[in-house]
Residue frames relative to the residue before (quaternion, step in Angstrom):
aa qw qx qy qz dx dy dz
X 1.0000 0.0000 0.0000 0.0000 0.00 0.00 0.00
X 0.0513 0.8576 -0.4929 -0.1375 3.68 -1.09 0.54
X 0.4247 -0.8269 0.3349 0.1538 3.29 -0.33 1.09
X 0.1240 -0.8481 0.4937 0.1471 3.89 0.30 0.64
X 0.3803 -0.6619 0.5945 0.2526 3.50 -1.25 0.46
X 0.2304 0.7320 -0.6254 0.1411 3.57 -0.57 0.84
X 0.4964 -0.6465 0.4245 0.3944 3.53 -1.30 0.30
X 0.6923 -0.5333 0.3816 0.3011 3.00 -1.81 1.42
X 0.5319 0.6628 -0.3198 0.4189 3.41 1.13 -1.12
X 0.7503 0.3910 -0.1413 0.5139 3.85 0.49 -0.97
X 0.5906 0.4557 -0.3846 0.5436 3.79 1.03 -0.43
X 0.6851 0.4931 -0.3468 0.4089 3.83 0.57 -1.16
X 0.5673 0.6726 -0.3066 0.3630 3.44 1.15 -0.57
X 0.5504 0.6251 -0.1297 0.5381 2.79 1.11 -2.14
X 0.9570 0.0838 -0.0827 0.2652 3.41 0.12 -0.94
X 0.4239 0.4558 -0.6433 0.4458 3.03 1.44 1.07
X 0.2961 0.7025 -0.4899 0.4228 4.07 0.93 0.09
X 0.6693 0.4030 -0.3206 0.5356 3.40 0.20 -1.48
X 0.7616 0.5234 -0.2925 0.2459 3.44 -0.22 -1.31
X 0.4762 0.7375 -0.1549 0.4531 3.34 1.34 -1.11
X 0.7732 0.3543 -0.1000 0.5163 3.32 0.17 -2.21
X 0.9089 0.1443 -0.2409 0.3083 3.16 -0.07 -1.07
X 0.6789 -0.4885 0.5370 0.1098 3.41 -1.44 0.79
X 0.7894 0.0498 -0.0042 0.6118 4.24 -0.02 -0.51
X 0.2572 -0.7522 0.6065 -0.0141 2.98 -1.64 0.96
X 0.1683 -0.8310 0.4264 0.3151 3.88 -0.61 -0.38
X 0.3281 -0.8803 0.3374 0.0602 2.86 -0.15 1.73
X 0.1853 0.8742 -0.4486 -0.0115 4.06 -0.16 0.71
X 0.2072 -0.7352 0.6445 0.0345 2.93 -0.97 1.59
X 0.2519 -0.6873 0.6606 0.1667 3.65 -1.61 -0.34
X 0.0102 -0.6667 0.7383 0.1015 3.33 -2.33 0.53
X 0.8316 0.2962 -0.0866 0.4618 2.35 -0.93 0.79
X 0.5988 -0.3861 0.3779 0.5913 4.12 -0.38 -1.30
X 0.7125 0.5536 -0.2823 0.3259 3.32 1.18 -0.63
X 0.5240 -0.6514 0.5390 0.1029 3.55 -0.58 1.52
X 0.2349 0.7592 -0.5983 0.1020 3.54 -1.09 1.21
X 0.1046 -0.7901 0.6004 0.0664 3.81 -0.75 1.22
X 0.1209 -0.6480 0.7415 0.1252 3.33 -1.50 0.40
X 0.3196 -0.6183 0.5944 0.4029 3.51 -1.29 -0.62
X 0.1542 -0.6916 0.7055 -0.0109 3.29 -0.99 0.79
X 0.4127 -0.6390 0.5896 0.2714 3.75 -1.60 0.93
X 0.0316 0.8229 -0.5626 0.0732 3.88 -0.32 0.33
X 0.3231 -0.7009 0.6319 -0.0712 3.20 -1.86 0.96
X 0.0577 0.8048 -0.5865 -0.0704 3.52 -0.94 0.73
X 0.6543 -0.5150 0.4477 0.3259 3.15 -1.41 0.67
X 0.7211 -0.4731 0.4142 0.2910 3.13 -1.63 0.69
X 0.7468 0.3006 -0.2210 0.5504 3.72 0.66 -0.53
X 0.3562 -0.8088 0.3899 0.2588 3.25 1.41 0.69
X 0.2533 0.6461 -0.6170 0.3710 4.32 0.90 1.05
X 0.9149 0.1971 -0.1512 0.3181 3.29 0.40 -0.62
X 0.0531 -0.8277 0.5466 0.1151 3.70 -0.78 0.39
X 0.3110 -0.7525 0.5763 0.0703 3.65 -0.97 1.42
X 0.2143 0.6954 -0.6813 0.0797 3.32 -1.35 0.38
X 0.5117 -0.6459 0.5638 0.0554 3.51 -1.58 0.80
X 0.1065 0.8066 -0.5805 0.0325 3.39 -0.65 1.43
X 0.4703 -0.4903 0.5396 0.4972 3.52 -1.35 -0.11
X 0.2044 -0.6903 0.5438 0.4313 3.53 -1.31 0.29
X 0.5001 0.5922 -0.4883 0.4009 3.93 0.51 0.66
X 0.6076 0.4899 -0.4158 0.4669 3.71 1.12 0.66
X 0.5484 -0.6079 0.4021 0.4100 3.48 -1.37 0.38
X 0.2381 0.8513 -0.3342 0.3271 3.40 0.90 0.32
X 0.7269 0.3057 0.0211 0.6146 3.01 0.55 -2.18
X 0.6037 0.6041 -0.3147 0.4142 3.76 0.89 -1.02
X 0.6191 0.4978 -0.1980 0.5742 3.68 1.10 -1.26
X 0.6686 0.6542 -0.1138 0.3347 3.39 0.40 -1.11
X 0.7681 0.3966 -0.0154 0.5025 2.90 1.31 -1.40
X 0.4409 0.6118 -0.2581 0.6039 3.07 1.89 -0.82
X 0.8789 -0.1008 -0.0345 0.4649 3.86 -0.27 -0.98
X 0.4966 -0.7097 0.4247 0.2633 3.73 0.66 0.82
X 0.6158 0.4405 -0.4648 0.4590 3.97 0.73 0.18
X 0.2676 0.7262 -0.6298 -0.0664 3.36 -1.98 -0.28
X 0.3382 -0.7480 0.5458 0.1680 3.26 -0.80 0.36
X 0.1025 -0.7864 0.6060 0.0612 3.85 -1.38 1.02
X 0.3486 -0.6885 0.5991 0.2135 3.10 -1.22 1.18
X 0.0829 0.6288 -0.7710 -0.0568 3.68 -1.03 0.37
X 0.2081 0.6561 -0.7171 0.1090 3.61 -2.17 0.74
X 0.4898 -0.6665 0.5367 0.1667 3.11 -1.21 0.57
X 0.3530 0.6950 -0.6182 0.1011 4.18 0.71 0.10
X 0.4873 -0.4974 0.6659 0.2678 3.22 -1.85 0.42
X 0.4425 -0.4887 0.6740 0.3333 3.89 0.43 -0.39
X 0.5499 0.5274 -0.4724 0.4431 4.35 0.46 0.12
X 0.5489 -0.4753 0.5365 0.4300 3.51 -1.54 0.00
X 0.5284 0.5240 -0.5884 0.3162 3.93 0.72 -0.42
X 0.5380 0.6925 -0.4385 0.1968 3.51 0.75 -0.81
X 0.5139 0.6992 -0.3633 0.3393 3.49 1.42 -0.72
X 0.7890 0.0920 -0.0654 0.6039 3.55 0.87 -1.01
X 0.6393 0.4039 -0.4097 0.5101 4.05 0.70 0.57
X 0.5577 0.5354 -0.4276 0.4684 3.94 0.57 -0.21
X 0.1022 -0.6486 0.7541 -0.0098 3.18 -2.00 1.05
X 0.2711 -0.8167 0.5058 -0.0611 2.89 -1.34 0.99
X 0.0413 0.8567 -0.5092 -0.0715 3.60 0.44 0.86
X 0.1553 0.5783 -0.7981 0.0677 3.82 -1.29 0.18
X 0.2549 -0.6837 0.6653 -0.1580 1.66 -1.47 2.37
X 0.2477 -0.8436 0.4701 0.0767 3.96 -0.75 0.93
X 0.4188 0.6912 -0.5369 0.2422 3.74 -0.55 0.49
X 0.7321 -0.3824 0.4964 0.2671 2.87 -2.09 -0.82
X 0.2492 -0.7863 0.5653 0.0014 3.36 -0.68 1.25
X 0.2212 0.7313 -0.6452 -0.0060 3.60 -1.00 0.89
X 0.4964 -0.5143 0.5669 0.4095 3.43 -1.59 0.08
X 0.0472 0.7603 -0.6468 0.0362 3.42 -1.36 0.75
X 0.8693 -0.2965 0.2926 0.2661 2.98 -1.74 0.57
X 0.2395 -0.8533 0.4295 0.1736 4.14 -0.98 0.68
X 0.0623 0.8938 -0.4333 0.0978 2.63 1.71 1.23
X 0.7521 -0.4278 0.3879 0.3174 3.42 -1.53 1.01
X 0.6191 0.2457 -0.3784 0.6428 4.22 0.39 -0.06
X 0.7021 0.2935 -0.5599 0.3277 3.69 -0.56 -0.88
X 0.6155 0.4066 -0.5347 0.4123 4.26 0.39 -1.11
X 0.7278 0.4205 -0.4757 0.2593 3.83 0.34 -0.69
X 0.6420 0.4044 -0.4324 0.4871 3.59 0.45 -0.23
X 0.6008 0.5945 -0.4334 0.3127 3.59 0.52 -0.35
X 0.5993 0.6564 -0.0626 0.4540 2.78 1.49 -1.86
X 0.6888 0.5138 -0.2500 0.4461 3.64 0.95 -0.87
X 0.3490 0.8400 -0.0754 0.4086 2.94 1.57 -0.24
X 0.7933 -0.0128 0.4846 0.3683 1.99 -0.69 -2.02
X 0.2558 0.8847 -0.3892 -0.0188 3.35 1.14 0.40
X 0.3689 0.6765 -0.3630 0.5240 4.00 1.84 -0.32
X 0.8974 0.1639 -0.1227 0.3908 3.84 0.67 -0.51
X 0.0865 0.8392 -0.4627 0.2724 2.67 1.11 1.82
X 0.8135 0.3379 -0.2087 0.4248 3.46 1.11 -0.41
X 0.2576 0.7088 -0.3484 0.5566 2.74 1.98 0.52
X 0.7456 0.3138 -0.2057 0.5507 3.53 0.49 -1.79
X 0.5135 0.6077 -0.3805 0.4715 4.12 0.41 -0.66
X 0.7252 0.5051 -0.4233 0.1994 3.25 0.28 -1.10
X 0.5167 -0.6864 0.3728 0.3505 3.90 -1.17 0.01
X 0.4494 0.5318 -0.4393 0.5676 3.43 1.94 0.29
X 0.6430 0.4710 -0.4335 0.4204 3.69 0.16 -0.55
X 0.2287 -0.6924 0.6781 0.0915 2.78 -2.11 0.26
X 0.2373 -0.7692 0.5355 0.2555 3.57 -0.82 0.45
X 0.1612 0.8393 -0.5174 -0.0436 3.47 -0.44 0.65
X 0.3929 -0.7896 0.4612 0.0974 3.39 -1.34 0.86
X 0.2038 -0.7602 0.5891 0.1831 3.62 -0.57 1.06
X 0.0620 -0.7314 0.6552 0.1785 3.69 -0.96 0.94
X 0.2779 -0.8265 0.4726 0.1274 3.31 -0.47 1.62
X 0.4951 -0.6354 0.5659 0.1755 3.18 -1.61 1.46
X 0.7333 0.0805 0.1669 0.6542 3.93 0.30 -1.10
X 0.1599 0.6258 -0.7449 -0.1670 3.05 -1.96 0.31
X 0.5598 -0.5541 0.6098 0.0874 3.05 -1.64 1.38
X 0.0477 0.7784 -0.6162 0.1103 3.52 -0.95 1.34
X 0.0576 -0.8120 0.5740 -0.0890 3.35 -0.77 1.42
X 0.0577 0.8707 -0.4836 0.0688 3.50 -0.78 1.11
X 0.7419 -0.0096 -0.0415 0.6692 3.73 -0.65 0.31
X 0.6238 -0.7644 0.1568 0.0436 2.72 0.58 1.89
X 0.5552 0.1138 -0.3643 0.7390 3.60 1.42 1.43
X 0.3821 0.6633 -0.5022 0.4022 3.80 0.01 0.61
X 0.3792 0.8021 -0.4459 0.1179 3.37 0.07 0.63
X 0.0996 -0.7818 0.6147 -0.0313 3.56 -0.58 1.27
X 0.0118 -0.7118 0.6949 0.1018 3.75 -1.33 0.11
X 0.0194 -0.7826 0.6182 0.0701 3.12 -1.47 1.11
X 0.1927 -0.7632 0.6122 0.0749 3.61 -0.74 1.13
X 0.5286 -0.6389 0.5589 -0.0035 2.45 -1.76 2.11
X 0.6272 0.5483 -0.4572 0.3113 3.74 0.60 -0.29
């Protein structure tokens, strides 16, 4: 791994970009020892602490989730090409996950989004749940690695 010094100022950028552009995330929760990801559409706040996404609560997801309140999300931007080797970023984002409240701001930022999975997020099976992120883990031209902790 090699860690680069750059300014914090130019990574937050960098990675409220990412956050912005892309649209699905990879969401990984756990039981137990056993590691499980879905994708999940998701949103983060402007001061990028927090990250939203929308679950059924009939999935092991929410069940897992609910059980040990952490998880971690991959977000990145690869084409699937070989440029990806030296043009891809990788963000994993770490924290606590809870189920909150559909208050009028969280659907709007969600919604701004995401605005196709409004009855998705509305619905009375779903849940909204919020990751207040501890660290995110940033990987680029693929041995670049930097972390910046939100606490």
């Amino acid at each position: 791994m090699v860690v680069t010094k750059v300014s914090k100022n130019y990574l937050i950028d960098s990675l409220k970009t990412l956050m912005n552009e892309q649209k699905l995330a990879v969401l990984a929760t756990f039981h137990g020892y056993e590691p499980y990801t879905n994708l999940v559409g998701f949103v983060a706040s402007d001061d990028l602490k927090y990250i939203f996404f929308v679950t059924p609560v009939a999935t092991r997801k929410y069940s897992y989730i609910k059980a040990s309140g952490r998880a971690s999300m991959m977000i990145d931007n690869r084409s699937n090409n070989e440029n990806d080797f030296k043009d891809a970023m990788a963000v994993n984002a770490i924290g606590d996950v809870v189920e909150v409240e559909k208050t009028d701001g969280f659907k709007a930022l969600y919604l701004g989004k995401h605005p196709y999975l409004q009855d998705f997020l509305l619905s009375p099976s779903s849940a909204l749940m919020r990751m207040v992120v501890k660290s995110y883990i940033i990987a680029s031209r693929f041995q670049n690695v930097v972390e910046i902790d939100m606490e």
